[in-house]
Residue frames as qw, qx, qy, qz and C-alpha x, y, z in Angstrom:
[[0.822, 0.534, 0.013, 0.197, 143.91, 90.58, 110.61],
 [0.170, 0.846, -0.365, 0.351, 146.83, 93.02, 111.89],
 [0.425, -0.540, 0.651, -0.323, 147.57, 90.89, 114.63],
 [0.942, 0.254, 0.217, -0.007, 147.38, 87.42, 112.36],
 [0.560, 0.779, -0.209, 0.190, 150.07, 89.19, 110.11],
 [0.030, -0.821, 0.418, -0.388, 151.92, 90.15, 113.00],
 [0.799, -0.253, 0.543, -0.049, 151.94, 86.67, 114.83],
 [0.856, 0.442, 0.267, 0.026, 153.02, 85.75, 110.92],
 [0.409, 0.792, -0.266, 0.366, 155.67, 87.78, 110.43],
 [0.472, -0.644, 0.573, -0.185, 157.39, 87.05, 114.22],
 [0.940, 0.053, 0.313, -0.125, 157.02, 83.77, 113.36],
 [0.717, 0.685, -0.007, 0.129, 158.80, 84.33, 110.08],
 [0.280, 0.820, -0.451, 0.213, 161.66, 86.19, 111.42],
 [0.590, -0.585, 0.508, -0.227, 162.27, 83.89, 114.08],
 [0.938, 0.069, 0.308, 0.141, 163.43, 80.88, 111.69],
 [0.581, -0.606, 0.198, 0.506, 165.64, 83.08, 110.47],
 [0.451, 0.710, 0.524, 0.132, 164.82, 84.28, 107.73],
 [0.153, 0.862, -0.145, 0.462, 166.13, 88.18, 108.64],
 [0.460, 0.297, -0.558, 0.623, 168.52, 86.63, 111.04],
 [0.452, -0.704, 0.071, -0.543, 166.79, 87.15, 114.25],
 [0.649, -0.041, -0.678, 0.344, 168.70, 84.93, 116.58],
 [0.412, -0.135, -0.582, 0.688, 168.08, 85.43, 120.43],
 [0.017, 0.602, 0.476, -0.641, 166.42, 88.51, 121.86],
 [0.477, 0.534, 0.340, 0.610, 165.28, 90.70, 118.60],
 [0.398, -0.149, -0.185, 0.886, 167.05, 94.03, 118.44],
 [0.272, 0.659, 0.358, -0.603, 165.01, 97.37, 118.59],
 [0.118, 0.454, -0.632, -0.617, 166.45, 97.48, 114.40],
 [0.240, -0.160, -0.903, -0.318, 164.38, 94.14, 113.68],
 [0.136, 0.503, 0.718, -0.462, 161.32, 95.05, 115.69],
 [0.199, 0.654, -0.190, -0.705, 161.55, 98.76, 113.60],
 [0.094, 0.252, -0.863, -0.428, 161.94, 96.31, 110.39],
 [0.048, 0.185, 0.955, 0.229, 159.14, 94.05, 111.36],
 [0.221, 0.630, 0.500, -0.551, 156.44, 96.91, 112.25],
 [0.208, 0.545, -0.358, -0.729, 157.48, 98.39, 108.62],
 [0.081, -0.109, -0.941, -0.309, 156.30, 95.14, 106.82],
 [0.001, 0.435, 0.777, -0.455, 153.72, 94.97, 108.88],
 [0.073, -0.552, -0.012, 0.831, 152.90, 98.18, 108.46],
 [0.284, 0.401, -0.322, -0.810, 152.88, 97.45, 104.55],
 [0.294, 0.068, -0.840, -0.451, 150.73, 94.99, 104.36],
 [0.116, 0.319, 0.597, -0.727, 148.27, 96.09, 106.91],
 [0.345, 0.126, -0.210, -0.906, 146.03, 96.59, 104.01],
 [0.761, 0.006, 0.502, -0.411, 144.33, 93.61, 104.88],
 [0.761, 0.168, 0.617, 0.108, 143.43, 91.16, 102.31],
 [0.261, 0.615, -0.335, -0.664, 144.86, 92.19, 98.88],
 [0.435, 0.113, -0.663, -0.599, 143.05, 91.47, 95.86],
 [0.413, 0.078, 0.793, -0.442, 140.44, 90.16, 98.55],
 [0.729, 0.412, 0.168, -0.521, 137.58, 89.32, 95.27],
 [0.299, 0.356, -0.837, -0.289, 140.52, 86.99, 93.47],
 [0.865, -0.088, 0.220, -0.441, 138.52, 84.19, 92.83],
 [0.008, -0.352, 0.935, 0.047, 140.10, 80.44, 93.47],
 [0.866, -0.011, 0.132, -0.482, 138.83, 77.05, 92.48],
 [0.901, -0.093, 0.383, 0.181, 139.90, 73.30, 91.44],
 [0.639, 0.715, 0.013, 0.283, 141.08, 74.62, 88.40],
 [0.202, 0.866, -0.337, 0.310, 143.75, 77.16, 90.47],
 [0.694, -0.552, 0.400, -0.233, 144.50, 74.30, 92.90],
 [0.782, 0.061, 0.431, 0.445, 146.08, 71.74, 90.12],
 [0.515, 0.727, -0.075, 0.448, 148.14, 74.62, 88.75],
 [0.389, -0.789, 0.424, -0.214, 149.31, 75.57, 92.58],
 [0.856, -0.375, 0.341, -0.098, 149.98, 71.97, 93.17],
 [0.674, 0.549, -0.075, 0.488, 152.08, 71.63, 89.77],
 [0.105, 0.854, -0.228, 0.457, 153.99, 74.68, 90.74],
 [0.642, -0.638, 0.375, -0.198, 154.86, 73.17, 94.61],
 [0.930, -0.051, 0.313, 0.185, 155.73, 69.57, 93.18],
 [0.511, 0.798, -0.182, 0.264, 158.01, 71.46, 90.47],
 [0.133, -0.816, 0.388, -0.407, 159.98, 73.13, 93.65],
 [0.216, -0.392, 0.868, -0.215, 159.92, 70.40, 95.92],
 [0.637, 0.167, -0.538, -0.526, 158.90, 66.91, 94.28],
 [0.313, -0.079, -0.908, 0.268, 159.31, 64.52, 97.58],
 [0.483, -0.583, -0.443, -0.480, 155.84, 64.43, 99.21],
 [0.695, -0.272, -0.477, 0.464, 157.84, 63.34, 102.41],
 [0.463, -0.245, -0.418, 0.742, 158.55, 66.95, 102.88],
 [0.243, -0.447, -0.379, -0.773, 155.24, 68.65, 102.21],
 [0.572, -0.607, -0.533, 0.141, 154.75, 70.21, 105.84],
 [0.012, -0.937, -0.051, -0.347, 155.27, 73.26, 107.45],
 [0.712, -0.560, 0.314, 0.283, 157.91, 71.84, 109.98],
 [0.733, 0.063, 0.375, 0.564, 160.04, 70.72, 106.72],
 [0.304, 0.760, 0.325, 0.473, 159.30, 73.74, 104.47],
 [0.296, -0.906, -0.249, 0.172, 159.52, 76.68, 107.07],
 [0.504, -0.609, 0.120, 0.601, 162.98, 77.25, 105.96],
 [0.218, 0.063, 0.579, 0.783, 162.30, 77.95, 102.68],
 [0.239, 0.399, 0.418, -0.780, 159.65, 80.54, 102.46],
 [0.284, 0.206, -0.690, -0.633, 158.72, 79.94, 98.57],
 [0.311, -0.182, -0.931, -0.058, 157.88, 76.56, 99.31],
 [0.186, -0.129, -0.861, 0.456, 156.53, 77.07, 102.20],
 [0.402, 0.398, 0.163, -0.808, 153.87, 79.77, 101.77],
 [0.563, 0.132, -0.638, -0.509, 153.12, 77.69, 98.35],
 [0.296, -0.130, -0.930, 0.177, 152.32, 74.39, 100.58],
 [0.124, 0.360, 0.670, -0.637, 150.38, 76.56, 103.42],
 [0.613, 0.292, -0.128, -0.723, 147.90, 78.37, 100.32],
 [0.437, 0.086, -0.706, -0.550, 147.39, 75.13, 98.89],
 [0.165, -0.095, -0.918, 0.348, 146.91, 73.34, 101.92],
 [0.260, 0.390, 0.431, -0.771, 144.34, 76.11, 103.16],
 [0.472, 0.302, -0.475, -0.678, 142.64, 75.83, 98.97],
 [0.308, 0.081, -0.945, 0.079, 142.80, 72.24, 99.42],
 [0.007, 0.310, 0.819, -0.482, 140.47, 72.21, 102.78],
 [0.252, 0.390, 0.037, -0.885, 138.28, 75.22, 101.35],
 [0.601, 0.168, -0.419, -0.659, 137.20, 72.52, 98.69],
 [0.757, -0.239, 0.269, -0.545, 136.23, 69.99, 101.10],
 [0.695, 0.526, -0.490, -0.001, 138.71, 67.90, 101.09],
 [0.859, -0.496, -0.008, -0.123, 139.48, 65.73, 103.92],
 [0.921, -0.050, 0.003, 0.387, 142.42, 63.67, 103.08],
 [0.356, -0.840, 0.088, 0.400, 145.91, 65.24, 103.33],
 [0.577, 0.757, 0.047, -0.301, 146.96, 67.22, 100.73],
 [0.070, -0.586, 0.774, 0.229, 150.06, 65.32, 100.18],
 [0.343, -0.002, 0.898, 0.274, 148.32, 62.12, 99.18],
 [0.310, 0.572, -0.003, -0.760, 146.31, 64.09, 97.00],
 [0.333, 0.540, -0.580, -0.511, 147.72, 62.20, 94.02],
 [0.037, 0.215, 0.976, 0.000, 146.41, 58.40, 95.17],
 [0.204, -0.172, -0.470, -0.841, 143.17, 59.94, 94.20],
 [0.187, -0.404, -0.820, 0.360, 141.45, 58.41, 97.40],
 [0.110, 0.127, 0.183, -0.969, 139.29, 61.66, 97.72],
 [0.382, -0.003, -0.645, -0.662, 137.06, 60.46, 94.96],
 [0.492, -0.490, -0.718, -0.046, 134.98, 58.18, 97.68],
 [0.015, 0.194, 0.355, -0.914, 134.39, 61.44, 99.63],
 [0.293, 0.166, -0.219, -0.916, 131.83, 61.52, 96.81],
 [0.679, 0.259, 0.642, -0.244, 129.00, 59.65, 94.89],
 [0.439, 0.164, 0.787, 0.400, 128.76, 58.61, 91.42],
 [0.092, 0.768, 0.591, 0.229, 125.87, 60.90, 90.32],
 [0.193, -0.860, 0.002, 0.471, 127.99, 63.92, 91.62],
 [0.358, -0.451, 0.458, 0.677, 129.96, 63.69, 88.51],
 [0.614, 0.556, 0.560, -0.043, 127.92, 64.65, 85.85],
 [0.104, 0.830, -0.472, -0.279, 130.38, 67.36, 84.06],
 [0.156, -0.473, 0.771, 0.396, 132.38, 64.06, 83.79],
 [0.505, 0.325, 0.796, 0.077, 129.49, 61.83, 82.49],
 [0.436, 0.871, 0.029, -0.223, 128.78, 64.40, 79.71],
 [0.135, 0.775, -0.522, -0.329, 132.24, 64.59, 78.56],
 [0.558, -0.160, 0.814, -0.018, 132.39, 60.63, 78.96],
 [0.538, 0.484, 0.604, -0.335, 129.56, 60.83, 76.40],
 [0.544, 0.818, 0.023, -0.187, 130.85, 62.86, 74.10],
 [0.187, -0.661, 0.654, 0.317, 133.88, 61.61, 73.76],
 [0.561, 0.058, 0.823, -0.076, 132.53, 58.36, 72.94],
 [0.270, 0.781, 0.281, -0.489, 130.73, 60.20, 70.91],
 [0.201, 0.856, -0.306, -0.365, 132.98, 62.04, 68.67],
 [0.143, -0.323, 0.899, 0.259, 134.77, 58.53, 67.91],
 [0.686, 0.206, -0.356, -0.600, 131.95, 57.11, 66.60],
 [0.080, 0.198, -0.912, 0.352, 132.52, 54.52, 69.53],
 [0.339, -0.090, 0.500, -0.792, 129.02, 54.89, 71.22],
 [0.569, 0.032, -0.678, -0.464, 126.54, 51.99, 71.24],
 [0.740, -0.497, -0.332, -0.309, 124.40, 49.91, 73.64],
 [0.856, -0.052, -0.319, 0.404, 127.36, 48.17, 75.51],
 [0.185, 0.346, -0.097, 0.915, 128.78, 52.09, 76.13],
 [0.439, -0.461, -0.317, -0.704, 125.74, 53.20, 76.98],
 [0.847, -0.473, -0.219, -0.104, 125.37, 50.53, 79.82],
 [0.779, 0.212, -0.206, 0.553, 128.75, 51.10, 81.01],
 [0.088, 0.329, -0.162, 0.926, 128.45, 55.03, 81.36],
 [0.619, -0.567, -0.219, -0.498, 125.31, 54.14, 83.45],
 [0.888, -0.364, -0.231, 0.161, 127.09, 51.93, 85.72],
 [0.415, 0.578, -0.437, 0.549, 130.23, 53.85, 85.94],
 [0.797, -0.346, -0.456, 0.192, 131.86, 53.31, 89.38],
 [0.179, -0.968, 0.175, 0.017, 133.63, 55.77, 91.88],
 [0.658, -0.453, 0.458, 0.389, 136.76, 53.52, 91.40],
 [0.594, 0.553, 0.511, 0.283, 136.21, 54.77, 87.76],
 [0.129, 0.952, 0.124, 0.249, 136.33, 57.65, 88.31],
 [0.567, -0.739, 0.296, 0.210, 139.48, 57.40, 90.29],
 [0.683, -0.049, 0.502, 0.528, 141.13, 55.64, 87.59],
 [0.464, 0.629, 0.124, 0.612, 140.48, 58.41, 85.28],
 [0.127, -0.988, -0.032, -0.076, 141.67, 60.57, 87.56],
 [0.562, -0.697, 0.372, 0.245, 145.11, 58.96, 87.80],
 [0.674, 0.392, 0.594, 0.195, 145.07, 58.98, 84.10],
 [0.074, 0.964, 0.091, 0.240, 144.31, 62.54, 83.81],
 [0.494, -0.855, 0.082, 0.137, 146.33, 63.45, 86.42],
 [0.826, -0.145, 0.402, 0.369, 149.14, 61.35, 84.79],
 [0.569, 0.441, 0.368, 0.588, 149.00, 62.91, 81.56],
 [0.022, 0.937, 0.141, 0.319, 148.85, 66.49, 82.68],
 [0.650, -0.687, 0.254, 0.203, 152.01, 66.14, 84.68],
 [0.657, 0.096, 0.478, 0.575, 154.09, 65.31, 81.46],
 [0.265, 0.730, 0.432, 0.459, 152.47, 67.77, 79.75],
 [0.363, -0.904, 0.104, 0.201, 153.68, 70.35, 82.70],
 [0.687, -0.445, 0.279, 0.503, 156.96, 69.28, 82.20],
 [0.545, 0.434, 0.428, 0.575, 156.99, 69.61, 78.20],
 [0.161, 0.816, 0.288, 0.475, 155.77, 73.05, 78.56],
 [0.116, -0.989, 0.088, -0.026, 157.99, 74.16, 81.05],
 [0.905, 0.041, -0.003, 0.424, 161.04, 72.31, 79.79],
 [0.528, 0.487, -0.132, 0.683, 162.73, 75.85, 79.01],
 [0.574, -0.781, -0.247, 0.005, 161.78, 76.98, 82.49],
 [0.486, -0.810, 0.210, 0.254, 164.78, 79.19, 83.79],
 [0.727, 0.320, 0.212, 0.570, 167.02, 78.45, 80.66],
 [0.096, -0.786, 0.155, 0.591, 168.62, 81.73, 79.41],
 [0.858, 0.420, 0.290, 0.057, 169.08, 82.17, 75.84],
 [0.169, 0.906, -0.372, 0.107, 172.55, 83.93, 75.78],
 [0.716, -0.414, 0.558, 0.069, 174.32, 80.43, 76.00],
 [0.222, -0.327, 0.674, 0.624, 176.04, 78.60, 74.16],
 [0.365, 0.206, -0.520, -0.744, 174.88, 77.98, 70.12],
 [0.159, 0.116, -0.927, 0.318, 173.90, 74.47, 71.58],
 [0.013, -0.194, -0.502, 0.842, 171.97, 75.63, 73.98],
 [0.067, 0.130, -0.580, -0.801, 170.31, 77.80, 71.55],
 [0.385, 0.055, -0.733, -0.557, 169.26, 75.56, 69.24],
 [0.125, -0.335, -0.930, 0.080, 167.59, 73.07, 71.78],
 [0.006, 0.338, 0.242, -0.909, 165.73, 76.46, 72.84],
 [0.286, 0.393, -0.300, -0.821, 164.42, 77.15, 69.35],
 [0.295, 0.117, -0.858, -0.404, 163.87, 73.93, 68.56],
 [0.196, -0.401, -0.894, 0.043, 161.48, 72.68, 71.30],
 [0.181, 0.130, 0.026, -0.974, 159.93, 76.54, 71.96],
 [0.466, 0.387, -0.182, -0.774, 156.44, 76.12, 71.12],
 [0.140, 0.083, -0.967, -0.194, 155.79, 72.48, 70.92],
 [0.006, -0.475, -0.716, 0.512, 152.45, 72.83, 72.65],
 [0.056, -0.422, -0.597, -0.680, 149.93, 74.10, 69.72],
 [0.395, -0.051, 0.082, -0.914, 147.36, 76.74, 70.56],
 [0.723, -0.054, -0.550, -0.415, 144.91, 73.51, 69.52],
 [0.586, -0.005, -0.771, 0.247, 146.88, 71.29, 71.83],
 [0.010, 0.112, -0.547, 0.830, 147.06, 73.93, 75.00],
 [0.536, -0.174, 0.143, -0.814, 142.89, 74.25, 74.82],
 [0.800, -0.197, -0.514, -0.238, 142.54, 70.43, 74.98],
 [0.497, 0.069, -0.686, 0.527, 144.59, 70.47, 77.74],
 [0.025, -0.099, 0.495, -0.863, 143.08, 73.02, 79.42],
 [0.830, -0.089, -0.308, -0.457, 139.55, 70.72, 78.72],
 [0.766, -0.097, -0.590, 0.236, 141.38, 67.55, 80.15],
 [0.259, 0.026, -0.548, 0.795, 142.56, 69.93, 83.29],
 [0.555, -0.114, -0.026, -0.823, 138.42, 71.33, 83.50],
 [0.809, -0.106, -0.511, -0.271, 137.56, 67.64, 83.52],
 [0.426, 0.148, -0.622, 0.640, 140.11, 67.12, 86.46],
 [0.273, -0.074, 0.366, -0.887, 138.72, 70.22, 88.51],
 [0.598, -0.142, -0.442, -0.653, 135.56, 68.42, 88.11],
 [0.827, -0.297, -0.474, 0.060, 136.24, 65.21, 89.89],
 [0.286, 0.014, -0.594, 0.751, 138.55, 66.93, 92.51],
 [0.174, 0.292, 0.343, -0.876, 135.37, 69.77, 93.29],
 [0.013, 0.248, 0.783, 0.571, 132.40, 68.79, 91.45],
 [0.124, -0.868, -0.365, 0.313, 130.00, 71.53, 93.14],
 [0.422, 0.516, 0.135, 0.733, 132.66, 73.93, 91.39],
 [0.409, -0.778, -0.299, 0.372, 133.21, 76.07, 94.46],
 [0.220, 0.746, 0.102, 0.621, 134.12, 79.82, 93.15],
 [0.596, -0.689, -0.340, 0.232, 135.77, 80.77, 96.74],
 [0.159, 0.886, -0.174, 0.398, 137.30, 84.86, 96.93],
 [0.530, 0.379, -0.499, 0.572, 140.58, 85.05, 98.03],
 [0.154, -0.493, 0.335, -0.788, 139.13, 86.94, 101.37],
 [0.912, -0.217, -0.168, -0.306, 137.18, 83.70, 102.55],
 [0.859, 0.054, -0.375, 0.345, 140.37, 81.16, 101.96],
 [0.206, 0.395, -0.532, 0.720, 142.56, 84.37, 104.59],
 [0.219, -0.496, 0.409, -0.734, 139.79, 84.42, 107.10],
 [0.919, -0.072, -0.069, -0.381, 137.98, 81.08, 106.88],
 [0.964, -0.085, 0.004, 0.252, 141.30, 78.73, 106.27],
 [0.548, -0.719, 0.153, 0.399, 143.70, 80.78, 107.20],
 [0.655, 0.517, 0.148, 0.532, 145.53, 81.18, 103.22],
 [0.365, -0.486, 0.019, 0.794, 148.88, 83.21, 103.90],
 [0.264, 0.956, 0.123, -0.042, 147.69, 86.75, 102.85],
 [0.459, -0.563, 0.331, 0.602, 151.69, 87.01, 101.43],
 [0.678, 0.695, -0.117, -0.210, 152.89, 87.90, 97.52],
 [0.892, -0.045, 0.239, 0.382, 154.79, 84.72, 96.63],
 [0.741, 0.547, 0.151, 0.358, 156.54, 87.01, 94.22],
 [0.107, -0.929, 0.229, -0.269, 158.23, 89.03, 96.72],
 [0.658, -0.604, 0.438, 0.101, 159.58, 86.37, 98.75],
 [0.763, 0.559, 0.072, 0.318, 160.52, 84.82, 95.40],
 [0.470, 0.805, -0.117, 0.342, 162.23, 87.55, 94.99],
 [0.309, -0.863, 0.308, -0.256, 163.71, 88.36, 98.48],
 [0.894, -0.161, 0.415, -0.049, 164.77, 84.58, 98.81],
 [0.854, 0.455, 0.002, 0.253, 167.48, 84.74, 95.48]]
């Protein structure tokens, strides 16, 4: 693991990141053994457990930052470490749930014929009760949710998918605002704050369970120390480079 980091961190400084340009000086070697150094604790928070569920809230969070798929790749990204450590965990989350295709067309829902019909029973239950709860449900239904098709299930996934992307936006419309602007400002603040009911947020997070379903429907429960030594997930805290990177 000390010598992963350390091939990870050369790597790092060499795109310039801390300026390394040319031979590095005995001051940026002394610099990168001291990272090193502090984050030699191996895997931290090695028992965090990831699944579909934390993989469409990464993948929100990437498309947010950088929304052209065209440059979802470690060649394009490398100069921006944010991105880029967000792209390589998702990528490495992404394969860890047996996912083939590449995680940039992610959103043509092709994955979905990786599977079978009869792997998606989470969604044929919810199918049911939805149908249900409208007071919809009746032979014709009935013969419908038997036949259901994997290209069904693709279309609600690009349904789902569809409507939980708006809903991203709404709820992080005030995303990086400050409220010590003008009155203006403010008001648009106060006014859309909180548009997203406690009611609404848990159907969402039901319609985003129904998602994780059809992306990972085995519901793989995979600790944070697997995804560093199995698929390589940068062991980094996004919220440092965050931070180093303003």
């Amino acid at each position: 693991m000390f010598h992963a980091i350390k091939s990870m961190l050369n790597n790092i400084f060499s795109w310039g990141i801390r300026s390394s340009k040319g031979n590095e000086s005995s001051k940026e070697k002394e610099t990168v053994e001291a990272v090193i150094e502090q984050h030699e604790s191996d895997v931290s928070e090695p028992s965090r457990i990831y699944s579909a569920l934390d993989f469409i809230d990464m993948f929100l969070e990437l498309k947010a930052m950088e929304p052209n798929h065209n440059n979802w790749s470690a060649e394009n990204l490398k100069s921006n470490p944010p991105r880029y450590y967000r792209f390589k965990q998702l990528e490495s989350l992404y394969r860890a749930l047996g996912i083939t295709y590449a995680v940039q067309d992610f959103e043509k829902g092709d994955f979905v014929n990786l599977r079978y019909s009869e792997h998606y029973t989470i969604l044929h239950s919810d199918l049911l009760q939805v149908f249900e709860n409208q007071k919809l449900y009746n032979e014709e239904i009935e013969a419908e949710l038997k036949s259901i098709s994997l290209r069904d299930v693709q279309r609600i996934f690009l349904g789902l998918w569809k409507f939980v992307q708006a809903v991203n936006e709404v709820e992080h419309f005030n995303s990086g605002v400050l409220e010590a602007g003008s009155i203006a400002l403010r008001y648009t603040i106060y006014n859309t704050r909180g548009y997203l009911s406690k009611h609404n947020m848990d159907r969402i997070r039901h319609i985003k369970l129904m998602l994780a379903s059809i992306i990972d429907p085995e519901d793989k429960k995979i600790t944070k120390q697997e995804l560093v030594i199995k698929y390589t997930f940068p062991n980094v805290q996004l919220s440092e480079i965050d931070f180093d990177w303003i």
